[in-house]
C-alpha positions as CSV (number, residue, x, y, z in Angstrom):
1,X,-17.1,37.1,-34.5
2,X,-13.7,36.7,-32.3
3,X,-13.2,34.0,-30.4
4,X,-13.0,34.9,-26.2
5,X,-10.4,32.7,-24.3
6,X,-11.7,33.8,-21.2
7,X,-15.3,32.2,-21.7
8,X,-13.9,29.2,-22.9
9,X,-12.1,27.1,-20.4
10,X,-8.3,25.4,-21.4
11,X,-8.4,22.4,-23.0
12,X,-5.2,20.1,-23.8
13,X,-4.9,18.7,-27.3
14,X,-1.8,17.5,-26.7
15,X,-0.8,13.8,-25.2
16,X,2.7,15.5,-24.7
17,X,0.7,17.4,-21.8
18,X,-0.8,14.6,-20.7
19,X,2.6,12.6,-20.2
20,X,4.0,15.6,-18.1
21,X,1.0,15.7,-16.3
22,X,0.5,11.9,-15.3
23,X,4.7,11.7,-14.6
24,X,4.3,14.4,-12.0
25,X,1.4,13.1,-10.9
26,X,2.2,9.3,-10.5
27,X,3.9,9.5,-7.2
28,X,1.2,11.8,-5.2
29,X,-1.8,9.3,-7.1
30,X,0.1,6.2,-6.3
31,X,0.2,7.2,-2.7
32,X,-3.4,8.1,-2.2
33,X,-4.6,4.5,-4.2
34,X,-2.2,3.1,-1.5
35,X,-4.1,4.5,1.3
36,X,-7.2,3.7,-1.0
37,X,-6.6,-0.1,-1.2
38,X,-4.0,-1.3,1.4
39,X,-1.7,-2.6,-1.5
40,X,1.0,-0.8,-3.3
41,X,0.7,-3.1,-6.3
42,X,-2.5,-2.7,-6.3
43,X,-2.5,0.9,-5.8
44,X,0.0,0.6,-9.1
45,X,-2.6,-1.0,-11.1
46,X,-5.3,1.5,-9.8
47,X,-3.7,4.4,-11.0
48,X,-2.4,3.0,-14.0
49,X,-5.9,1.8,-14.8
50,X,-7.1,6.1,-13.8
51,X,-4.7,7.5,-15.8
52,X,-5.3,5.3,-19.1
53,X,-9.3,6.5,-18.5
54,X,-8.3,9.8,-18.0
55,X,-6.3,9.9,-21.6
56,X,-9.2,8.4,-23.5
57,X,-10.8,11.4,-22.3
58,X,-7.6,14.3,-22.2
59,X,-8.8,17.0,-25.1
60,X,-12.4,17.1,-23.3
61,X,-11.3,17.6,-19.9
62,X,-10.7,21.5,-19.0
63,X,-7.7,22.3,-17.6
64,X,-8.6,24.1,-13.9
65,X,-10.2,20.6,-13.5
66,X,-8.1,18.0,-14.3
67,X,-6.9,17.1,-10.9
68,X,-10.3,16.9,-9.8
69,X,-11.1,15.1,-12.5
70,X,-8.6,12.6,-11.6
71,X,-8.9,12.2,-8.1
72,X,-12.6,11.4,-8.8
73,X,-11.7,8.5,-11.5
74,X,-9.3,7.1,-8.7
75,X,-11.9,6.7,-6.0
76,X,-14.7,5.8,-8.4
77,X,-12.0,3.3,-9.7
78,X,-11.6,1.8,-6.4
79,X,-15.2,1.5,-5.5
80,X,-15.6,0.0,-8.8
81,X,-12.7,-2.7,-8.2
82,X,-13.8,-3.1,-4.5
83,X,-17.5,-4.0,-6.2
84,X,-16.1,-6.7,-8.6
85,X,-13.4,-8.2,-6.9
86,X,-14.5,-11.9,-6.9
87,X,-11.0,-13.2,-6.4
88,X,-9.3,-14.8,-4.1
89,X,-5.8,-13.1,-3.5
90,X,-3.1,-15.6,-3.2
91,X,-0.9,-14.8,0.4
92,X,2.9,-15.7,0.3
93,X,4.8,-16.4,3.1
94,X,7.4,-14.4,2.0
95,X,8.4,-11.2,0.4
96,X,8.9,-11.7,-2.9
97,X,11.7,-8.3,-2.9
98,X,12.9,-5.9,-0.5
99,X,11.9,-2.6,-1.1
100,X,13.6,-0.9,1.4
101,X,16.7,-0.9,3.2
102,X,16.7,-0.6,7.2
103,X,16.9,2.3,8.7
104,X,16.7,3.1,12.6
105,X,13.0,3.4,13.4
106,X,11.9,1.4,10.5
107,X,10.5,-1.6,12.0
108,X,8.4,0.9,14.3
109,X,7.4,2.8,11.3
110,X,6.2,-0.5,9.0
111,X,4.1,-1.8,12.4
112,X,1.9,1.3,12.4
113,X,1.5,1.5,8.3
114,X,0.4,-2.3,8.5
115,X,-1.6,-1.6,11.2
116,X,-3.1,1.5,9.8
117,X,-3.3,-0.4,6.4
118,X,-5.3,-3.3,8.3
119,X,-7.9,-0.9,10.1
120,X,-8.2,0.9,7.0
121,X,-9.1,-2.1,5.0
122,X,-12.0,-2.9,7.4
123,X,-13.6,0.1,6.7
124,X,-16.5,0.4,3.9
125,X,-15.0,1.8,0.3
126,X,-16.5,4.6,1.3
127,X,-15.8,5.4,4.6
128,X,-12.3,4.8,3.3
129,X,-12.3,7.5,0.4
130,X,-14.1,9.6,2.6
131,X,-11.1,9.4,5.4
132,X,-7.9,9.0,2.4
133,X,-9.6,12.5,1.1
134,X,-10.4,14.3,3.8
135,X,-7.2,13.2,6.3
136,X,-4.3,12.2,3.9
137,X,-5.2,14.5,0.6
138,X,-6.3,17.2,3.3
139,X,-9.4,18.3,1.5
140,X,-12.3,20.0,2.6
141,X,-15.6,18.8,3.2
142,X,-17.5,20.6,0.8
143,X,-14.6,19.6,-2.0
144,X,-14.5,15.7,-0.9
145,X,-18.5,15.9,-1.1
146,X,-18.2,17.3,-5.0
147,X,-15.3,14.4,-5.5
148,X,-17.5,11.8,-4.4
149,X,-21.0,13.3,-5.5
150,X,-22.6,13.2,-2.3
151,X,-23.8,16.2,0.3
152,X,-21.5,17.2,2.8
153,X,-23.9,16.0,5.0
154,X,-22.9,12.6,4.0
155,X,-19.6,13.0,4.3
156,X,-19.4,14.3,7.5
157,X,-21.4,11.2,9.0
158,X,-19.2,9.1,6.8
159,X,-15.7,10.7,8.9
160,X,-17.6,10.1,11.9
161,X,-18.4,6.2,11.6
162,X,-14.8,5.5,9.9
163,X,-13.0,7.4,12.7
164,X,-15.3,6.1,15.3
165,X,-14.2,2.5,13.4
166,X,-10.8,3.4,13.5
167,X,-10.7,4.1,17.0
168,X,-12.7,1.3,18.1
169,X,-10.0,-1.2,15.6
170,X,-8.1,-3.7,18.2
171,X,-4.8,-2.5,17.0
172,X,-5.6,1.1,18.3
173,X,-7.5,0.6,21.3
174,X,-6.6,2.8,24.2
175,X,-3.8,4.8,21.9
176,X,-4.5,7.9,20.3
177,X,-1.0,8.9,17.6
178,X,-2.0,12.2,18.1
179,X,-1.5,14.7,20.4
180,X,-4.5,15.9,22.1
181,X,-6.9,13.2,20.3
182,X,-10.1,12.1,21.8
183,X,-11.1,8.9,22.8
């Protein structure tokens, strides 16, 4: 009996397609684990952490849902870190490299991410996925419900209590970034 490729979703079975996929990917994945845990090096080690997951699992994985796939391993990730993390993170008082060099509106620009980074952190894991999804990845309600497992119900009242938190923060009392935002 032939063999029908249409009933039978892609599947990789090549790691060369999972390198070109995870150096494409790195940059969009490490900026939504940023938003996820407040930490670029962190959000380094989340994804790295994701993507070796995903490749234990690559051949099995079809290929119309492998960024879904993926997003869900980084938030479960970070729920999953958020769970265990037991330790206590050493601060320094300095910056151990610079990053970045100057440029006019910079400092302006690294207030608000700290500031949105700090308001961010004081939300639940999931109130935090919730907002990252729906607000920086620009997904639906109905998709960031399937990414999460969880009714759309859920999510929605979710949005609400992290937004309402956001709002509420000290750091953004009385200003609303946006144009036409309510209070």
């Amino acid at each position: 009996m032939p063999h029908n490729p249409i009933d039978t979703p892609e599947v990789h079975t090549d790691s060369g397609d999972f390198a070109e996929y995870a150096t494409a990917a790195w940059p969009r994945l490490v900026r939504t684990a940023h938003m996820l845990t407040g930490d670029f090096h962190e959000a380094e080690d989340l994804v790295q952490t994701t993507l070796a997951k995903v490749y234990a699992r690559w051949r099995r994985i079809p290929g119309d849902d492998i960024d879904f796939y993926v997003r869900r391993s980084l938030v479960n990730n970070n729920i999953s870190r958020t769970r265990k993390r037991r330790v206590a993170q050493l601060l320094m008082p300095f910056v151990p490299e610079r990053a970045h060099q100057r440029e006019p509106g910079h400092a302006e620009a690294v207030t608000q991410r700290a500031a949105l980074d700090t308001a961010l952190a004081a939300l639940s894991a999931r109130q935090r996925a919730v907002l990252v999804l729906r607000y920086w990845e620009d997904l639906g309600e109905a998709e960031t419900a399937q990414l999460l497992g969880c009714s759309v119900g859920t999510v929605k009242t979710h949005a609400r209590r992290g937004l309402q938190a956001l709002r509420a923060h000290p750091l953004f009392t009385g200003r609303h970034p946006v144009s036409g935002a309510r209070p």
